[in-house]
C-alpha positions as CSV (number, residue, x, y, z in Angstrom):
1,X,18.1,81.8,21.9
2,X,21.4,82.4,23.9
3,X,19.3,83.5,26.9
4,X,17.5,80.4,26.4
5,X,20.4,78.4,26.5
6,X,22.3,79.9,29.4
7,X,19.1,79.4,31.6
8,X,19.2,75.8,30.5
9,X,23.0,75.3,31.7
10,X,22.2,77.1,34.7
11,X,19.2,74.9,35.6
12,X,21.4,71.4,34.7
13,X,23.9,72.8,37.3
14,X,21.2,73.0,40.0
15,X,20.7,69.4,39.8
16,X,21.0,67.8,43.0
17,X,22.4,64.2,43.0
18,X,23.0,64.1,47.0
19,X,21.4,61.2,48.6
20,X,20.1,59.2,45.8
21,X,18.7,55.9,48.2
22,X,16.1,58.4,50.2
23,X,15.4,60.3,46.6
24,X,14.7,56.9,45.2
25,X,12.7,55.8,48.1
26,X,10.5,59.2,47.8
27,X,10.3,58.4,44.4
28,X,8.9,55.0,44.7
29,X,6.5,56.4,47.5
30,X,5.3,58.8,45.4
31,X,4.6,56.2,42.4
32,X,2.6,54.4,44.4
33,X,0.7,56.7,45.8
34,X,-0.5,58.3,42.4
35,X,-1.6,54.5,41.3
36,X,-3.4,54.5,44.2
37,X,-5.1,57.9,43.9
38,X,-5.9,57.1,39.9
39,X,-7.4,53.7,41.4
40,X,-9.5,54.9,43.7
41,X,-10.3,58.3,41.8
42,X,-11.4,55.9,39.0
43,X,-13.6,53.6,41.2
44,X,-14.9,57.0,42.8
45,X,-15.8,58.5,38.8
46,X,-17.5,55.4,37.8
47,X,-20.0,55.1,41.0
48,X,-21.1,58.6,40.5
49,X,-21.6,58.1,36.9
50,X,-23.3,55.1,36.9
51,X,-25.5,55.6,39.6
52,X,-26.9,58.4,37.3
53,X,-27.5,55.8,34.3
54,X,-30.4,53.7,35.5
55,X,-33.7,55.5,34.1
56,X,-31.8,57.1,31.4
57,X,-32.6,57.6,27.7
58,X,-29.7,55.3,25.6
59,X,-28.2,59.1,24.3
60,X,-28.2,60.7,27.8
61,X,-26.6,57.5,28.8
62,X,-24.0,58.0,26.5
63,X,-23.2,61.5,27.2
64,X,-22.6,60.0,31.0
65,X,-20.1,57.5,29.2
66,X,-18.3,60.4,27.6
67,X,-18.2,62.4,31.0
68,X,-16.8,59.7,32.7
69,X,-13.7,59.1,30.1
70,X,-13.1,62.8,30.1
71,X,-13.0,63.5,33.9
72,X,-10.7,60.6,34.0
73,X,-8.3,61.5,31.5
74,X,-8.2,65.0,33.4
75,X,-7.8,63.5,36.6
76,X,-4.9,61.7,35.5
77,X,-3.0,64.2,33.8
78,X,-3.8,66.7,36.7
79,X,-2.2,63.9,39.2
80,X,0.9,63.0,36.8
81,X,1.8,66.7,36.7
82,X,1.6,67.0,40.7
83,X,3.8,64.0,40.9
84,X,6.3,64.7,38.4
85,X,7.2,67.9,40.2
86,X,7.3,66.8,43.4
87,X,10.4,64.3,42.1
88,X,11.5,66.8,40.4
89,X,11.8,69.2,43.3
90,X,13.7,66.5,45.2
91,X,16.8,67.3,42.5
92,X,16.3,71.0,41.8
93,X,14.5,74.0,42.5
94,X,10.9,74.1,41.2
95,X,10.8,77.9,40.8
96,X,13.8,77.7,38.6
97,X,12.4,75.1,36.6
98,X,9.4,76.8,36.0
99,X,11.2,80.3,35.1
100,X,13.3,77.6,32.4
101,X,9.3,76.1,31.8
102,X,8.0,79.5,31.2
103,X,10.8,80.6,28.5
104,X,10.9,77.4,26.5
105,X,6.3,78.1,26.7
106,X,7.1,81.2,25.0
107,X,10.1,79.7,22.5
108,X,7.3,76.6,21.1
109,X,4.3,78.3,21.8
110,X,3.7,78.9,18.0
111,X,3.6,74.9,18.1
112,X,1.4,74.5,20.9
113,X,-1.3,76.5,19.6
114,X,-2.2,73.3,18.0
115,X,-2.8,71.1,21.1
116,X,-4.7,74.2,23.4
117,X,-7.0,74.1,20.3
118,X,-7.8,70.5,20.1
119,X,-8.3,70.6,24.2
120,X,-10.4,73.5,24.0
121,X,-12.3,72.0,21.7
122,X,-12.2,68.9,23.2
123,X,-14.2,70.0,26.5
124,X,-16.8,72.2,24.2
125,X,-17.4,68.9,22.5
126,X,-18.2,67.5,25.5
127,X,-20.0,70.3,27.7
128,X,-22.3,71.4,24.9
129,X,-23.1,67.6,23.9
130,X,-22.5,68.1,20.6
131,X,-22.3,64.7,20.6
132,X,-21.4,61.3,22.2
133,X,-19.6,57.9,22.0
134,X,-21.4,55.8,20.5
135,X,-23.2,58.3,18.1
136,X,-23.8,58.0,14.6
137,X,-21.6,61.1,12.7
138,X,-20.8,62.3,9.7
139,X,-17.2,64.5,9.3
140,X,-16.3,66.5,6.7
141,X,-19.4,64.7,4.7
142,X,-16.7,61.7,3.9
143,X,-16.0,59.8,6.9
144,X,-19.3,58.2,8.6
145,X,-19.6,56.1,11.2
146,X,-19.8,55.7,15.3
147,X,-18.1,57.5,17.6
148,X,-15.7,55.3,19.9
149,X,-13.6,57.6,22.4
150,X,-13.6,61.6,22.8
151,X,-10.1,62.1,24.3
152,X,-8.4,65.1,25.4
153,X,-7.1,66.0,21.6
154,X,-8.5,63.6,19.5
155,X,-12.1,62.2,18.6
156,X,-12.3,58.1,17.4
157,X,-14.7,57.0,14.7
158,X,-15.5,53.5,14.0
159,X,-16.6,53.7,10.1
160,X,-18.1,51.2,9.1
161,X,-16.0,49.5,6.6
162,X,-14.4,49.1,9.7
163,X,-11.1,51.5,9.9
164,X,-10.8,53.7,12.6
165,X,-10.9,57.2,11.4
166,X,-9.4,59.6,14.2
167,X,-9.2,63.1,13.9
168,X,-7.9,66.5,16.1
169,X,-11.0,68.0,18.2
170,X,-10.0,71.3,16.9
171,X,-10.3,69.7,13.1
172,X,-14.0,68.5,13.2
173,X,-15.4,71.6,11.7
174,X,-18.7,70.6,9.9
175,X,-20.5,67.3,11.3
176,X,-23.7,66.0,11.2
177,X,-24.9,63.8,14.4
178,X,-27.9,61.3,13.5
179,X,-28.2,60.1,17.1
180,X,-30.1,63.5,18.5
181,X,-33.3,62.1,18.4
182,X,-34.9,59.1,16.1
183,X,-33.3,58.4,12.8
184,X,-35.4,57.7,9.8
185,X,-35.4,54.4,8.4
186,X,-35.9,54.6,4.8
187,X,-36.9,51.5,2.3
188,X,-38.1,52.5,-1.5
189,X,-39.3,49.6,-3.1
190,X,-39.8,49.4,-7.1
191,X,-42.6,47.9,-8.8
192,X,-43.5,47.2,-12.2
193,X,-46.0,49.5,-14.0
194,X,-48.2,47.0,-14.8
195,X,-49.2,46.5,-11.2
196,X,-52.3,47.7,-9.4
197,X,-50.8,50.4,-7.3
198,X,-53.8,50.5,-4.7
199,X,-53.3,46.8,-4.4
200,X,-49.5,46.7,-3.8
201,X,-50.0,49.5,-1.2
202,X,-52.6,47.6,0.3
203,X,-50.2,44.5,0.7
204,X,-47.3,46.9,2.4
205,X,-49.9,48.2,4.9
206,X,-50.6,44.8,5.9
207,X,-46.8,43.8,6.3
208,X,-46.0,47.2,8.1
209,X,-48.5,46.5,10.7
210,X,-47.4,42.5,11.3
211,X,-43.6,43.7,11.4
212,X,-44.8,45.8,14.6
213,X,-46.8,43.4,16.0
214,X,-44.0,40.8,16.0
215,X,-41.2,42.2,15.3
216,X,-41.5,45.5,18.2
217,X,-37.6,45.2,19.0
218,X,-37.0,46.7,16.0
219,X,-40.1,48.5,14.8
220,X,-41.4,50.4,17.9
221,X,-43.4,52.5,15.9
222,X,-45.7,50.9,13.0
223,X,-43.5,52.0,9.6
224,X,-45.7,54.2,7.6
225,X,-46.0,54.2,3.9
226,X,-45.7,57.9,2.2
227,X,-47.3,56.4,-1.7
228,X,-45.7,57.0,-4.9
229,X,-42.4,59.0,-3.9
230,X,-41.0,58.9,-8.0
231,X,-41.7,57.5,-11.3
232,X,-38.8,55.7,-13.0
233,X,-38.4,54.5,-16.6
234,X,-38.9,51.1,-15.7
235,X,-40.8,51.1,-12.3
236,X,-43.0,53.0,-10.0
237,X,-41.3,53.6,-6.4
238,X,-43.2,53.6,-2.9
239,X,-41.2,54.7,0.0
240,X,-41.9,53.7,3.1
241,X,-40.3,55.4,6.8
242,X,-39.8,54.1,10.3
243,X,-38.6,56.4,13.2
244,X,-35.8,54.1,14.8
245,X,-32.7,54.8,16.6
246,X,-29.2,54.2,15.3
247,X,-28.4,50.9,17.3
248,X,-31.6,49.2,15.1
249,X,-32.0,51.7,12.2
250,X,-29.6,49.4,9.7
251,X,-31.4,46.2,10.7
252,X,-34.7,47.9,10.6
253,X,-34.2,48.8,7.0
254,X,-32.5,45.3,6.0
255,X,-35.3,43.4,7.1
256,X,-37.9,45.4,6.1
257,X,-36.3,44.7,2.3
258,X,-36.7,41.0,3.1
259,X,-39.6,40.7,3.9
260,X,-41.1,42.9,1.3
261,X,-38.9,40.6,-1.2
262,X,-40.7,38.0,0.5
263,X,-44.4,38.8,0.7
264,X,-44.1,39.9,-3.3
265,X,-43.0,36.4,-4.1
266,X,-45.9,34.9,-2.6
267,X,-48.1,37.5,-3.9
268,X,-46.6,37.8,-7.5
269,X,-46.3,41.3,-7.8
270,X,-43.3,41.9,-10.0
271,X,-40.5,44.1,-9.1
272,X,-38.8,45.2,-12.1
273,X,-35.2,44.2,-13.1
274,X,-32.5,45.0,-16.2
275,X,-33.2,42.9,-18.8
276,X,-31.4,42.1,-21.6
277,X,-33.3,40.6,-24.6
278,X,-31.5,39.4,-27.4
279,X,-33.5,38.4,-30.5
280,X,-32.0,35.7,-33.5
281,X,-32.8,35.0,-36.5
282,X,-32.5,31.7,-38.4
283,X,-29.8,31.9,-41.4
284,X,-29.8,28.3,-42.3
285,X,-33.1,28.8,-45.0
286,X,-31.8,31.2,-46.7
287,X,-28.5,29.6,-46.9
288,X,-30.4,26.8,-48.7
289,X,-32.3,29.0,-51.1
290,X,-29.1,30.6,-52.2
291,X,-27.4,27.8,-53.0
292,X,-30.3,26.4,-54.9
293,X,-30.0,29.6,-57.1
294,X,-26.6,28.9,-57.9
């Protein structure tokens, strides 16, 4: 700690404050210039990338969206550091400020283990497409929703009560990504055991295949009915699936309910509810009788 602190007084005393105008001037330069770099760096990134976006699938297109806010962010660090030390090595010596750089590394780097982890783990993230903004994820099998940014420490998820749920790169240990490949659209519908089961399947069939004949933006694929998935005590449950992908999989499945709500109203099959009964019975007679009796 004392060696620590005696390179630190040494290095204040190196401090140059001779010709502050030019310093100030360089400075200034040197500000400018790095907005222009990050400018046309920036421009530079987003042609390259989005160039390779035209005939891509929507998840490979998203990678290329993560690429591009990753190379930036490492652009612009990379260019900050350049230009902080070059005005720093107008008003001291840069080897001596990297000797004092190099013990204060080893005095916090217990503390820094931290942010190298999230980093690391931040490019792995990215270079193995584990996965992308805009992908549906689950974390930690509690916190669902889509994933906004994938920074240099920290990933961004949009959940869908709408908080934004951000967590360290090096803290995302289990996840599950629903966005590699089609999701599953999922509907069980419930009807009443008094119902002709061929029949009711035979009416789903006939929606399934009008819902992809008009309806193709959000059933590509025709849904397909699986039969009797579970017997409950009150009703008798067909599931049916659809292959979608997660920008139309929520819709998919919320239309899909009205509809069916729909076509069993006009159809009168019944879909069971909780119903309460109560039964009363009329006091008022024997009321009478007993009063007769007295």
């Amino acid at each position: 700690m004392t060696y620590l602190t005696n390179s630190f007084s040494s290095f204040i005393k190196q401090i140059d404050f001779s010709n502050l105008t030019q310093k100030g001037l360089i400075t200034l330069l040197v500000l400018i210039i790095v907005v222009v770099t990050l400018k046309i760096t920036y421009n530079i990134v987003d042609r390259v990338f989005n160039d390779n976006r035209g005939n891509l699938e929507p998840r490979e297109a998203r990678r290329i969206t993560t690429l591009n806010h990753v190379t930036k962010a490492t652009v612009k660090a990379s260019v900050w550091t350049l230009a902080v030390m070059v005005i720093l090595g107008q008003f001291i010596n840069v080897t001596s400020l990297l000797a004092v750089a190099g013990v204060g590394t080893l005095a916090i780097g217990f503390g820094a283990q931290g942010i190298v982890e999230d980093v690391m783990s931040g490019f792995v993230i990215v270079f193995e497409n584990q996965f992308s903004v805009g992908d549906y994820v689950i974390i930690d099998e509690t916190h669902y929703g889509i994933v906004e940014t994938i920074g240099m420490r920290t990933t961004s998820v949009r959940e869908f009560n709408g908080g934004l749920f951000i967590i360290h790169n090096g803290k995302i240990d289990r996840l599950i990504n629903y966005s590699k490949g089609d999701m599953k659209a999922i509907v069980n519908v419930g009807i009443a055991y008094e119902e002709d089961i061929n029949q009711v399947i035979g009416v789903l069939e006939e929606l399934c295949q009008e819902l992809h004949e008009n309806h193709e933006e959000l059933f590509k694929n025709r849904p397909e009915i699986q039969g009797v998935t579970q017997l409950d005590a009150s009703a008798v449950n067909i599931r049916i699936v659809c292959d979608e992908d997660v920008s139309s999989k929520f819709a998919a499945e919320n239309y899909l309910r009205q509809r069916i709500k729909e076509v069993f109203d006009e159809k009168g099959i019944e879909i069971p509810y909780h119903k309460t009964v109560i039964y009363t019975r009329e006091l008022n007679k024997q009321s009478d009788e007993k009063n007769k009796q007295r």
